[in-house]
Short mmCIF file of the C-alpha atoms (twelve columns), coordinates in Angstrom:
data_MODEL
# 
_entry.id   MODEL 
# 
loop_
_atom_site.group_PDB 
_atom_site.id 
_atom_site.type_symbol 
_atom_site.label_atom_id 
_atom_site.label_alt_id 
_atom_site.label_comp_id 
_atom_site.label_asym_id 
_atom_site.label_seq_id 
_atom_site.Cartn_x 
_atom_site.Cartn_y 
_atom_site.Cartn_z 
_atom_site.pdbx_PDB_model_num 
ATOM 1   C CA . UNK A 1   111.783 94.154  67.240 1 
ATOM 2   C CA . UNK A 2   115.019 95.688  65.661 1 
ATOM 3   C CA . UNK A 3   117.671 96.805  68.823 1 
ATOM 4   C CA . UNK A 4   117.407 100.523 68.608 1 
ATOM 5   C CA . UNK A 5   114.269 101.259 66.277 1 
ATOM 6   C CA . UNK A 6   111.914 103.192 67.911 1 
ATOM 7   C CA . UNK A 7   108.343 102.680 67.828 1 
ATOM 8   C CA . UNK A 8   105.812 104.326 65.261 1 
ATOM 9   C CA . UNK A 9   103.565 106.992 67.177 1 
ATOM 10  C CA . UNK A 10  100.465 105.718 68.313 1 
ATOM 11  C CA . UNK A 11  97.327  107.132 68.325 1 
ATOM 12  C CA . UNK A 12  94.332  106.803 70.263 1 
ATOM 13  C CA . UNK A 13  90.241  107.262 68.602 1 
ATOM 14  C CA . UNK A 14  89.760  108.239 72.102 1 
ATOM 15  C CA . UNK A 15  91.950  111.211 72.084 1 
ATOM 16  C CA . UNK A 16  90.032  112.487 69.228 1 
ATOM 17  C CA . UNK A 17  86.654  111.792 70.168 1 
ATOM 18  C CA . UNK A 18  86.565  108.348 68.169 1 
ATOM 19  C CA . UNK A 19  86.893  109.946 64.946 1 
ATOM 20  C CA . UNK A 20  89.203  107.780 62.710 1 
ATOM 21  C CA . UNK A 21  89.251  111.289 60.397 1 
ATOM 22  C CA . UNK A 22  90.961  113.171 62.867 1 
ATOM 23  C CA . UNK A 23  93.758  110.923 63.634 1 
ATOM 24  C CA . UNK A 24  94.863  110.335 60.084 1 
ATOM 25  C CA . UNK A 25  94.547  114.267 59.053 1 
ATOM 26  C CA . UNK A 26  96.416  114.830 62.008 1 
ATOM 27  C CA . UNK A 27  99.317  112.589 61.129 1 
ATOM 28  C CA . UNK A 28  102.333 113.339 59.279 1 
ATOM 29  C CA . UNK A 29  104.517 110.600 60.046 1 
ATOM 30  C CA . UNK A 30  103.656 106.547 60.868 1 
ATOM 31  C CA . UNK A 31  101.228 106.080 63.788 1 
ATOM 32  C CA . UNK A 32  99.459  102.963 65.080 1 
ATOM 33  C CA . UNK A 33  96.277  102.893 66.054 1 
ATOM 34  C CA . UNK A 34  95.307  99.776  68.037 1 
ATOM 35  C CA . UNK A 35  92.126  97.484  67.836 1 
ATOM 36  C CA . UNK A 36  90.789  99.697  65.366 1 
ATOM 37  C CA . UNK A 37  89.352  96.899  63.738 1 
ATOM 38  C CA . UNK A 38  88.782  94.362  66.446 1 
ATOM 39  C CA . UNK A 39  85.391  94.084  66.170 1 
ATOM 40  C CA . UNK A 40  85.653  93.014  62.504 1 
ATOM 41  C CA . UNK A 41  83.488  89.926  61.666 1 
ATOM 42  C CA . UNK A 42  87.316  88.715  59.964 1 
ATOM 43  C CA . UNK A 43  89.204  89.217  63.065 1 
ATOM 44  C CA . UNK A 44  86.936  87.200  64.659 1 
ATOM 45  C CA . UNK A 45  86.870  84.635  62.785 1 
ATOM 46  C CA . UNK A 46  90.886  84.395  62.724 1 
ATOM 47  C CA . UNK A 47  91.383  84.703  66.240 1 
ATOM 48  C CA . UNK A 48  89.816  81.182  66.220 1 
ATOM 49  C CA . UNK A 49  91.553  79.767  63.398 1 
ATOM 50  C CA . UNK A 50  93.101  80.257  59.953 1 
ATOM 51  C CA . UNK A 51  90.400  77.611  58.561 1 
ATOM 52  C CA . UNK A 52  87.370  79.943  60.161 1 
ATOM 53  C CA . UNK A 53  89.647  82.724  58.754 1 
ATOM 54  C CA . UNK A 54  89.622  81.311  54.830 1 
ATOM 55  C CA . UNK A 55  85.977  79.839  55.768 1 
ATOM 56  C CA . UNK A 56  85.245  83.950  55.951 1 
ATOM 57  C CA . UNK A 57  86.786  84.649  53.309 1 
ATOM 58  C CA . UNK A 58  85.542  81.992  50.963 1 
ATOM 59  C CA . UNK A 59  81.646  83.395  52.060 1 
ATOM 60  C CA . UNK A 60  82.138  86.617  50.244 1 
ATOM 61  C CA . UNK A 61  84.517  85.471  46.933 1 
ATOM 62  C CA . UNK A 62  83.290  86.133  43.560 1 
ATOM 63  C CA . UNK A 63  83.232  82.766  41.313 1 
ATOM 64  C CA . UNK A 64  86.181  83.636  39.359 1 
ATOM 65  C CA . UNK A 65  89.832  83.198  39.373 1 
ATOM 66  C CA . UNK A 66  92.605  84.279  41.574 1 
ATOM 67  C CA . UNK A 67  96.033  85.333  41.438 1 
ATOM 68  C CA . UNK A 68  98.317  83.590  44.164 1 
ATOM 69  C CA . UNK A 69  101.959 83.733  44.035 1 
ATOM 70  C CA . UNK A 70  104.095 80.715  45.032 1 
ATOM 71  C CA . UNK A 71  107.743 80.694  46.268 1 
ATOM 72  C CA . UNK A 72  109.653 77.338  47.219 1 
ATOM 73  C CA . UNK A 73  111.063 76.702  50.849 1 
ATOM 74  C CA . UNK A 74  114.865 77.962  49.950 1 
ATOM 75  C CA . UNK A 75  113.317 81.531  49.002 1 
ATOM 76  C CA . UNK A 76  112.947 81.516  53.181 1 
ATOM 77  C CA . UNK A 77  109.124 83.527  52.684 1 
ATOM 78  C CA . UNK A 78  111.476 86.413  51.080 1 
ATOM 79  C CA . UNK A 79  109.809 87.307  47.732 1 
ATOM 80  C CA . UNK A 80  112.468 88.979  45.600 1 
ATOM 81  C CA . UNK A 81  114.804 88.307  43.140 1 
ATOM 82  C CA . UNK A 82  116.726 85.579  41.912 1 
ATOM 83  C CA . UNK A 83  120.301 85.156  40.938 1 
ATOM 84  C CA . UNK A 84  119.866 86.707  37.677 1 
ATOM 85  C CA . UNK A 85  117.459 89.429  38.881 1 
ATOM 86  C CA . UNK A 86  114.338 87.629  37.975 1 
ATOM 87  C CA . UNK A 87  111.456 87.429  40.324 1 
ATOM 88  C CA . UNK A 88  111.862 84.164  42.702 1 
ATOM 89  C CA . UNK A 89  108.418 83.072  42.297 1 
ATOM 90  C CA . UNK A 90  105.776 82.187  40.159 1 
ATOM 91  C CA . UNK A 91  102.292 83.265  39.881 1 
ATOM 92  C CA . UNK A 92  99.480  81.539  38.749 1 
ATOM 93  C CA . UNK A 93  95.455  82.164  38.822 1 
ATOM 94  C CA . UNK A 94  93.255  79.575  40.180 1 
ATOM 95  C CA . UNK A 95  89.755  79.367  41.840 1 
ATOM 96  C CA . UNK A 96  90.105  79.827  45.693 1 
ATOM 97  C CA . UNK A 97  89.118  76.667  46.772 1 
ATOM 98  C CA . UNK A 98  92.510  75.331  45.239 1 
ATOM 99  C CA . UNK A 99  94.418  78.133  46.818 1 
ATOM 100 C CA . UNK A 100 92.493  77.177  50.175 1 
ATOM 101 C CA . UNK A 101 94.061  73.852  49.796 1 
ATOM 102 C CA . UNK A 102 97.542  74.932  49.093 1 
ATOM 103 C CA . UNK A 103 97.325  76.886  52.499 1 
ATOM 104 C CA . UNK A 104 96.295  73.779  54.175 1 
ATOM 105 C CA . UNK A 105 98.960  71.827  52.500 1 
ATOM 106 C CA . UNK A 106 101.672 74.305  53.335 1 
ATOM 107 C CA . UNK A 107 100.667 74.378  57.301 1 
ATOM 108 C CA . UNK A 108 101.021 70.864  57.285 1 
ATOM 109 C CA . UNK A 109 104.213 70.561  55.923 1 
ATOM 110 C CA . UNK A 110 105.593 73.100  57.357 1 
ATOM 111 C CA . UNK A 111 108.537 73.588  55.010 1 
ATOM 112 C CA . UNK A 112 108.515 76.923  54.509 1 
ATOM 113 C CA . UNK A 113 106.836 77.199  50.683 1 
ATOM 114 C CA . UNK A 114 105.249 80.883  50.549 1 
ATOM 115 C CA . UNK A 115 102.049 81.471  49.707 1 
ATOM 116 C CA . UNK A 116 101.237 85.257  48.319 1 
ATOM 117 C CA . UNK A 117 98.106  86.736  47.689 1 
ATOM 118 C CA . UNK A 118 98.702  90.650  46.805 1 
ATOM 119 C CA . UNK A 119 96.551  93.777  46.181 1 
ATOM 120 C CA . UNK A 120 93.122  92.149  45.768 1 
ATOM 121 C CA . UNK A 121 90.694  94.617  45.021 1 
ATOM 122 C CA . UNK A 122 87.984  93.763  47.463 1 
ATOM 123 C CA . UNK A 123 84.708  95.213  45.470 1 
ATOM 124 C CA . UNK A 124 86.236  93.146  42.253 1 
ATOM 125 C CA . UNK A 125 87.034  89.492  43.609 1 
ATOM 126 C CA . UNK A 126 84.527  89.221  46.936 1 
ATOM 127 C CA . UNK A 127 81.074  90.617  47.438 1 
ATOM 128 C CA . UNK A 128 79.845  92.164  50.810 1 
ATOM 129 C CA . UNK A 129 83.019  91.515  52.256 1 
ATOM 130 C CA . UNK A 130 84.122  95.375  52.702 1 
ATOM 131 C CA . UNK A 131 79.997  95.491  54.103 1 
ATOM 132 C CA . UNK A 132 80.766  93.269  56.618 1 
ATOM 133 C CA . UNK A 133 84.352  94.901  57.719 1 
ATOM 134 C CA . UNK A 134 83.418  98.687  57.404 1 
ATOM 135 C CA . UNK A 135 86.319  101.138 57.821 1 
ATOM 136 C CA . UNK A 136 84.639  104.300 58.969 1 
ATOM 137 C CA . UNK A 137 86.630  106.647 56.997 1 
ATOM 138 C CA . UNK A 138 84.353  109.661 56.507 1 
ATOM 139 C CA . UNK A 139 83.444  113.303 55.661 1 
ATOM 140 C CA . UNK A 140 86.193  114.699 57.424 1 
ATOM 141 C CA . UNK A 141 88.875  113.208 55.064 1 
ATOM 142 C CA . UNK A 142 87.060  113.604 51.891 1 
ATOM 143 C CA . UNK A 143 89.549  112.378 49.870 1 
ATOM 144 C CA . UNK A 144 89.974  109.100 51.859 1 
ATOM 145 C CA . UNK A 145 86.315  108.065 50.558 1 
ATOM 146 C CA . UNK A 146 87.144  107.030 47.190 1 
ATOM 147 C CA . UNK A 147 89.976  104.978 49.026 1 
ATOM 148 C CA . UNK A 148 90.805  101.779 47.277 1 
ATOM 149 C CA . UNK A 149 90.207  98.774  49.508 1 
ATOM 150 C CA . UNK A 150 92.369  95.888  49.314 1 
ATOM 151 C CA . UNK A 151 93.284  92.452  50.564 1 
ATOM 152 C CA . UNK A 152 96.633  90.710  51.062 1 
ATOM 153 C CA . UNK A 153 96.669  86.871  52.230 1 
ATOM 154 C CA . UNK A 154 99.394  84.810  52.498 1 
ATOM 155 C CA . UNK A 155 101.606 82.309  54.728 1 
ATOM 156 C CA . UNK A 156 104.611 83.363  56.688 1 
ATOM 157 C CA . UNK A 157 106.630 86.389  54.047 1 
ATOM 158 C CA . UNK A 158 109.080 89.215  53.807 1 
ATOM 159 C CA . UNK A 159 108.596 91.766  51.211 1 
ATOM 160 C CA . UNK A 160 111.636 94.097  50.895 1 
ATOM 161 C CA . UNK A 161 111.212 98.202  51.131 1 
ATOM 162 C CA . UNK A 162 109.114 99.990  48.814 1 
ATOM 163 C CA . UNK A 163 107.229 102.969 48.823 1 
ATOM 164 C CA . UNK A 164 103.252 103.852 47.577 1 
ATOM 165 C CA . UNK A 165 102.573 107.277 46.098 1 
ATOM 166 C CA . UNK A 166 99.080  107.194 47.640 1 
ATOM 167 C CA . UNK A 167 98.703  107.268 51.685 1 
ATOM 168 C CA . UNK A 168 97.719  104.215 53.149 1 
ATOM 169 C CA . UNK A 169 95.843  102.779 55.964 1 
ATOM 170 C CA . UNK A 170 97.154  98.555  56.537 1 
ATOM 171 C CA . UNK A 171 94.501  96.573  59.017 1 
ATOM 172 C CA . UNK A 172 96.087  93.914  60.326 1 
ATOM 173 C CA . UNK A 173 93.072  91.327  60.393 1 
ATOM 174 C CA . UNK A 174 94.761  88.046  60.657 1 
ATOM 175 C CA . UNK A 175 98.179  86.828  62.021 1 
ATOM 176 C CA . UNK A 176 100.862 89.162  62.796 1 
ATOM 177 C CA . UNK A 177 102.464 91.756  60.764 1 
ATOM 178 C CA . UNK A 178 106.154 94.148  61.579 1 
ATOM 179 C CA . UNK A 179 106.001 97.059  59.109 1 
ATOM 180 C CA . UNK A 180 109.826 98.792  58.827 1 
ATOM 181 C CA . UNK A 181 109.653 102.478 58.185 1 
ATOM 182 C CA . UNK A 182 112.048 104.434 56.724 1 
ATOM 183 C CA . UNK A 183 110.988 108.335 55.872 1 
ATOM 184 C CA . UNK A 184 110.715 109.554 52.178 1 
ATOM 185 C CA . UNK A 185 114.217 110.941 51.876 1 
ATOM 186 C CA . UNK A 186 116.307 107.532 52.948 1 
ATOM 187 C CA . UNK A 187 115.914 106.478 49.413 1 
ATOM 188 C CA . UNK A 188 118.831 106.087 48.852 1 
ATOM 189 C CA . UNK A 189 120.364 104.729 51.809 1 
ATOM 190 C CA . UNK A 190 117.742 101.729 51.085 1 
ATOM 191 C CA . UNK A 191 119.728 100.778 47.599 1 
ATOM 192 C CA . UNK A 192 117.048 100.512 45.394 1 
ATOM 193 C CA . UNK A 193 116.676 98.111  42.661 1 
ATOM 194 C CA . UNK A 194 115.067 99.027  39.025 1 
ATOM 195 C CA . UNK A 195 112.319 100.735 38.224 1 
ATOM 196 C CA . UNK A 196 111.310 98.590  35.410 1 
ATOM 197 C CA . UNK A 197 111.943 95.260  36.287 1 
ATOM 198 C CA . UNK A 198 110.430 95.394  40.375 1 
ATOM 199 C CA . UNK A 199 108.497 91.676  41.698 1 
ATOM 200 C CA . UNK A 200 104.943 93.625  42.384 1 
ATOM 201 C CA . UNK A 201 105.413 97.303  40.570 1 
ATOM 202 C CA . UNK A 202 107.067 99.197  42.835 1 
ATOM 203 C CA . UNK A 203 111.563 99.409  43.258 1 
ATOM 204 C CA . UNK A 204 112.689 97.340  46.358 1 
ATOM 205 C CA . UNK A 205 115.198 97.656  48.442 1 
ATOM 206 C CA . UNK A 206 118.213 95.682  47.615 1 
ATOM 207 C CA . UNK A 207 119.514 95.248  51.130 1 
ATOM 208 C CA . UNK A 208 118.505 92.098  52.928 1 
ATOM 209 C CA . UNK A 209 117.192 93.323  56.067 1 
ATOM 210 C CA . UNK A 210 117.747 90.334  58.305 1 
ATOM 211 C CA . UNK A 211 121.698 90.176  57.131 1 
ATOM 212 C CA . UNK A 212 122.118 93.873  55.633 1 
ATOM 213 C CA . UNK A 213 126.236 94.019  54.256 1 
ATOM 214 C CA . UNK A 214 126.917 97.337  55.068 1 
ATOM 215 C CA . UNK A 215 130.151 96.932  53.081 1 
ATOM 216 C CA . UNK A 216 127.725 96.733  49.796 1 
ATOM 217 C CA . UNK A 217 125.550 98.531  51.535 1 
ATOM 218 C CA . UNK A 218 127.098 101.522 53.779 1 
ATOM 219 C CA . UNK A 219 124.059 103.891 53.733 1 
ATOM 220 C CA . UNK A 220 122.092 101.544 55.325 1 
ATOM 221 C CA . UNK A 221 123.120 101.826 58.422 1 
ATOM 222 C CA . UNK A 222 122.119 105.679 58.333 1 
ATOM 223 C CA . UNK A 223 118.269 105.024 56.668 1 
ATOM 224 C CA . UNK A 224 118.052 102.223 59.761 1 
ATOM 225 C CA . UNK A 225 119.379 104.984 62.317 1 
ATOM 226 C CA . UNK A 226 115.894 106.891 61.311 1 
ATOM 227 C CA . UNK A 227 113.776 103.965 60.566 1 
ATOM 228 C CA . UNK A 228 110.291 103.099 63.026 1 
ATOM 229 C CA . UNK A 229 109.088 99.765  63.654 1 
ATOM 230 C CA . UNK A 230 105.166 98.877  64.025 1 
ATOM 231 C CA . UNK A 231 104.277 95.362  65.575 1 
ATOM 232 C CA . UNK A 232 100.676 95.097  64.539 1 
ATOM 233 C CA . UNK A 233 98.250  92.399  66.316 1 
ATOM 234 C CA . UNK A 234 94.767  91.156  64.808 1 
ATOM 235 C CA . UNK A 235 92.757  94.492  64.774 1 
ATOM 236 C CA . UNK A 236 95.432  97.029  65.056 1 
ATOM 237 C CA . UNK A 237 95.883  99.428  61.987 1 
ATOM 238 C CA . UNK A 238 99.007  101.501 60.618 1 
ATOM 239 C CA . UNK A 239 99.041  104.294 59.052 1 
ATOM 240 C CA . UNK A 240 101.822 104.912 56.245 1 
ATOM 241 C CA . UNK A 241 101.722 108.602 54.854 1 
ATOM 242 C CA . UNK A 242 102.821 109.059 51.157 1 
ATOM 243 C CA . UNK A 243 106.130 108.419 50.237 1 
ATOM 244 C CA . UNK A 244 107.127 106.514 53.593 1 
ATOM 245 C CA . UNK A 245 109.190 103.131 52.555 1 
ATOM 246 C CA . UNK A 246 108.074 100.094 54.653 1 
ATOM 247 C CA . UNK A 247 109.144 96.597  54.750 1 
ATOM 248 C CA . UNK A 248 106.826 93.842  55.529 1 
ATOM 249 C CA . UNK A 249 107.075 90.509  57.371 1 
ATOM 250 C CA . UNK A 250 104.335 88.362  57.748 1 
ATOM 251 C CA . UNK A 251 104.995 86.822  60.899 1 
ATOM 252 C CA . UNK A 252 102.059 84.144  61.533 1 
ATOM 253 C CA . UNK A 253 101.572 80.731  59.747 1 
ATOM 254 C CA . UNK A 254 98.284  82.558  58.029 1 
ATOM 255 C CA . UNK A 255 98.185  86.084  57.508 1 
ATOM 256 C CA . UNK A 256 95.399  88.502  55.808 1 
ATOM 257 C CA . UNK A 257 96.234  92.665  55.795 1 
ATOM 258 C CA . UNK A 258 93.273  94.952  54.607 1 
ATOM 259 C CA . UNK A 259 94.561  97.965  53.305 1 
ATOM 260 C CA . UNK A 260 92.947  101.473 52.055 1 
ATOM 261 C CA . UNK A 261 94.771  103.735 49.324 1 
ATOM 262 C CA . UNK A 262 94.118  107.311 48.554 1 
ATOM 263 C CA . UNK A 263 95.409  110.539 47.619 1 
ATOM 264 C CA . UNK A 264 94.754  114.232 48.417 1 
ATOM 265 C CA . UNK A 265 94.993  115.393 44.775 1 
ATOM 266 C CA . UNK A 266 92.347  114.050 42.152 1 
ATOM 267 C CA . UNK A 267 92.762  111.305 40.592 1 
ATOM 268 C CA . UNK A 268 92.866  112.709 36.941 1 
ATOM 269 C CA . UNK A 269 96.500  114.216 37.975 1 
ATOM 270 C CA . UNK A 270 99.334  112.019 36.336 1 
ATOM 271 C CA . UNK A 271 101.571 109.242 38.313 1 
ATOM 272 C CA . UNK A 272 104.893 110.848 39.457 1 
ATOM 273 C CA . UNK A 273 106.496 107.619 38.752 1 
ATOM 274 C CA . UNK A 274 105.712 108.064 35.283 1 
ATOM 275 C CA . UNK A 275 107.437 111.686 34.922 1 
ATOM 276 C CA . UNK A 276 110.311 110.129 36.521 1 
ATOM 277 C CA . UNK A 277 110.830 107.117 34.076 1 
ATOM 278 C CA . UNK A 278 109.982 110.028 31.147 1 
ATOM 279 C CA . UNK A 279 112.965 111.825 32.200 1 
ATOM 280 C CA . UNK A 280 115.087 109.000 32.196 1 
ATOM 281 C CA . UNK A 281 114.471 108.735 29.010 1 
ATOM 282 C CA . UNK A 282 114.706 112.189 27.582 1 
ATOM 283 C CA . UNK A 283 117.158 113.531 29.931 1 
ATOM 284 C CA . UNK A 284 119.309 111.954 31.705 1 
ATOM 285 C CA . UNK A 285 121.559 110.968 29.012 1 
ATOM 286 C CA . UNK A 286 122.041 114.484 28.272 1 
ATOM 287 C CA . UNK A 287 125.187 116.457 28.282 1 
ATOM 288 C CA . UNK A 288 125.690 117.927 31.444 1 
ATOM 289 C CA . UNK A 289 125.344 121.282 30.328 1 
ATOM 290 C CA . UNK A 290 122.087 120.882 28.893 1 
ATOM 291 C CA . UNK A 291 120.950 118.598 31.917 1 
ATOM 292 C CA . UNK A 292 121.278 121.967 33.938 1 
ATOM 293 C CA . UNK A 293 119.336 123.647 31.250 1 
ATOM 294 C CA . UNK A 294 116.444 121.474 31.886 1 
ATOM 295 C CA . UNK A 295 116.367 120.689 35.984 1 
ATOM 296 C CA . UNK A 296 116.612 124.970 35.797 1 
ATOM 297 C CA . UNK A 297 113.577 124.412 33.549 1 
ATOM 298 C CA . UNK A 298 111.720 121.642 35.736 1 
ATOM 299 C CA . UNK A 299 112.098 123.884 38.620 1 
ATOM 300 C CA . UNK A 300 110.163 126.992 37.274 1 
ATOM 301 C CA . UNK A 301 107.645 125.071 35.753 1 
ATOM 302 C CA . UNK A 302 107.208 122.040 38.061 1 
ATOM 303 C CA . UNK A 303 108.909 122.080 41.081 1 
ATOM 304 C CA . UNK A 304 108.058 125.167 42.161 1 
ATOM 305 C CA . UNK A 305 104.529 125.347 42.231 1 
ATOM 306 C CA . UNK A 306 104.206 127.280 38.639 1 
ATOM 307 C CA . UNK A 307 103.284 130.486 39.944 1 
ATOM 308 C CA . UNK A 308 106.357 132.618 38.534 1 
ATOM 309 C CA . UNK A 309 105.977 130.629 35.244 1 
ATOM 310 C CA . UNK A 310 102.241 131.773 34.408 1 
ATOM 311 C CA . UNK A 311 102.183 135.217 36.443 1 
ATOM 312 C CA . UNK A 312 102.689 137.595 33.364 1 
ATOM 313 C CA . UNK A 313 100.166 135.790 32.112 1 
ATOM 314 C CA . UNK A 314 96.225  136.723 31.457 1 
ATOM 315 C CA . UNK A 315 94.510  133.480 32.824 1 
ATOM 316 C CA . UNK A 316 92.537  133.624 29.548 1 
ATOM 317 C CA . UNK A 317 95.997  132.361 27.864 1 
ATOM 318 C CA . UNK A 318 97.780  130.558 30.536 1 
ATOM 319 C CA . UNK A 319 96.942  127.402 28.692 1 
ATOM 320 C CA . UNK A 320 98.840  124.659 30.793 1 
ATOM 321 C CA . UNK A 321 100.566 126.179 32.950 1 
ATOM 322 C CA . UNK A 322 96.826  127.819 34.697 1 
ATOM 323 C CA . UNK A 323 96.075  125.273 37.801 1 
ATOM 324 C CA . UNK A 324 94.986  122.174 36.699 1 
ATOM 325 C CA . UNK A 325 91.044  120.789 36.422 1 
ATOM 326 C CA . UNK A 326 90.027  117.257 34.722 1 
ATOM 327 C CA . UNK A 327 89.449  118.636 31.412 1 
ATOM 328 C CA . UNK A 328 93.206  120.258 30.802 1 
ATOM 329 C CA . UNK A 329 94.727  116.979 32.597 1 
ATOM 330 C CA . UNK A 330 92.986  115.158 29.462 1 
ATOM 331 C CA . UNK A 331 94.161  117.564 27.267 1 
ATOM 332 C CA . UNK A 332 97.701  116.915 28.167 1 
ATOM 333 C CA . UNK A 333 97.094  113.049 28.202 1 
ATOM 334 C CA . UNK A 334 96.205  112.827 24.880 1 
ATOM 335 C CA . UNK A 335 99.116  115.316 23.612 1 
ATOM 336 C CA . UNK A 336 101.821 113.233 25.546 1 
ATOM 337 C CA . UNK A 337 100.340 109.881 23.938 1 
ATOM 338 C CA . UNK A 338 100.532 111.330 20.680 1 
ATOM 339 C CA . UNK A 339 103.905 112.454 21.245 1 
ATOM 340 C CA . UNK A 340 104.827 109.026 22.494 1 
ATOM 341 C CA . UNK A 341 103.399 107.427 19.844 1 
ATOM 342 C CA . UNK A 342 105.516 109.199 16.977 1 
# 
């Protein structure tokens, strides 16, 4: 572990009368909550071996293609960038059985050649496999039932700070994982890299957190000074509200992390990150003056909630600016893709 990082929180079901619910509606920062999923049919298996692991696996996949990504031994498991800002891997699809083999090359060579499996949507690329490892996640978070379920596999890795815009819940079901928090509003101590041009969709950290140079780098040293470290074990889950960066190394030779996405607001509501990249474009080039025109603008319409903007209002004419439901979130789709489209 990090000198001087403290631990996330951990949580106990027993504290809350084993109700998984209750611990994450309670939490508002990182906790752990161990051997949550000990008992998983997966876990198992891995605890005996990364072949009975795959063998698991391999019971449940769909007969279709899969996307792995492969990095050579000098990338040292880090998958990143290159030299010139391009990714430092390739990816390729394949069925599983070849993947399967490429993990049982790579553990007997030992040369340090990465193997990455990201973000496979369980109900799409294995069958029964979510069936078999339930995560209880119930009535008391409602919105945590549509959750999308995951799967990450891979060898030995490092994958450099990033944030989700959804919460998420990361079972550790195979090998080891360390999960480096930093909260929401470090972002910029973390150096981020673009937003268009990212190795899996989401801006990275540009600081290399096994030899940060805090000459580069100064503000680094003050996101690590509020950062949290989580050293999860086969069955132990983390729990990574909104917003929170993490970095994370896959410490064992064979690794597999189950993870569980969802949001409090419905699903219909637009992607934050795609506002953001919108006002790149249309505003941030501005003139100052008329930069401060619009961020006053953003901040009665947007930022603040909306309420001053519509309250002379009848509701009857509020058009857009009335609360949202699914029907006026389409509305405003279409407009903005016509708009775009010009």
């Amino acid at each position: 572990m990090p000198e001087g990082l403290p631990c996330a929180a951990e949580m106990a079901l027993a504290d809350h009368g084993g109700a998984l619910d209750a611990v994450l509606a309670a939490a508002t920062t990182p906790c752990v909550v161990r051997g949550l999923a000990a008992h998983w049919p997966l876990v198992r298996a891995g605890r005996d071996s990364a072949t009975a692991a795959r063998a698991h696996l391999a019971s449940h996949a769909r007969p279709r293609a899969f996307t792995v990504s492969l990095a050579p031994p000098q990338a040292g498991g880090r998958l990143f960038y290159d030299q010139a800002m391009q990714v430092n891997f390739q990816t390729v699809q394949e069925p599983l059985d070849a993947i399967w083999a490429r993990f049982a090359a790579a553990e007997q060579a030992a040369d340090g050649r990465a193997i990455y499996m990201g973000s496979i949507d369980i109900p799409g690329w294995f069958e029964g496999l979510d069936e078999a490892n339930p995560m209880p996640l119930g009535a008391g978070l409602p919105a945590a039932q549509d959750a999308l379920a995951s799967v990450w596999i891979g060898t030995a890795s490092r994958v450099a700070a990033h944030n989700d815009f959804p919460h998420n819940l990361a079972v550790c079901a195979v090998g080891q994982r360390r999960f480096t928090l930093f909260p929401p509003d470090q972002f910029a101590n973390l150096y981020l890299g673009p937003l268009d041009n990212t190795p899996a969709g989401r801006a990275v950290s540009m600081v290399d957190p096994d030899a940060p140079d805090l000459l580069r780098h100064p503000g680094y040293a003050t996101a690590l000074a509020h950062a949290q470290v989580a050293d999860l074990a086969p069955g132990d889950a983390l729990f990574i509200p909104s917003g929170w960066y993490h970095a994370v190394d896959a410490l064992a030779p064979f690794n597999v992390l189950v993870n569980y996405w969802w949001r409090d607001t419905p699903r219909w509501l637009g992607q934050p990150q795609d506002a953001l990249i919108h006002a790149i474009l249309a505003i941030r080039d501005l003139p100052p003056a008329e930069r401060a025109q619009w961020h006053a603008l953003f901040d009665h319409y947007a930022f603040s909630g909306g309420e001053a903007a519509r309250a002379h209002l009848p509701p009857a004419g509020q058009g857009i600016l009335a609360p949202l439901d699914a029907a006026a979130a389409g509305r405003i789709r279409a407009f903005l893709l016509r708009s775009l489209s010009r």
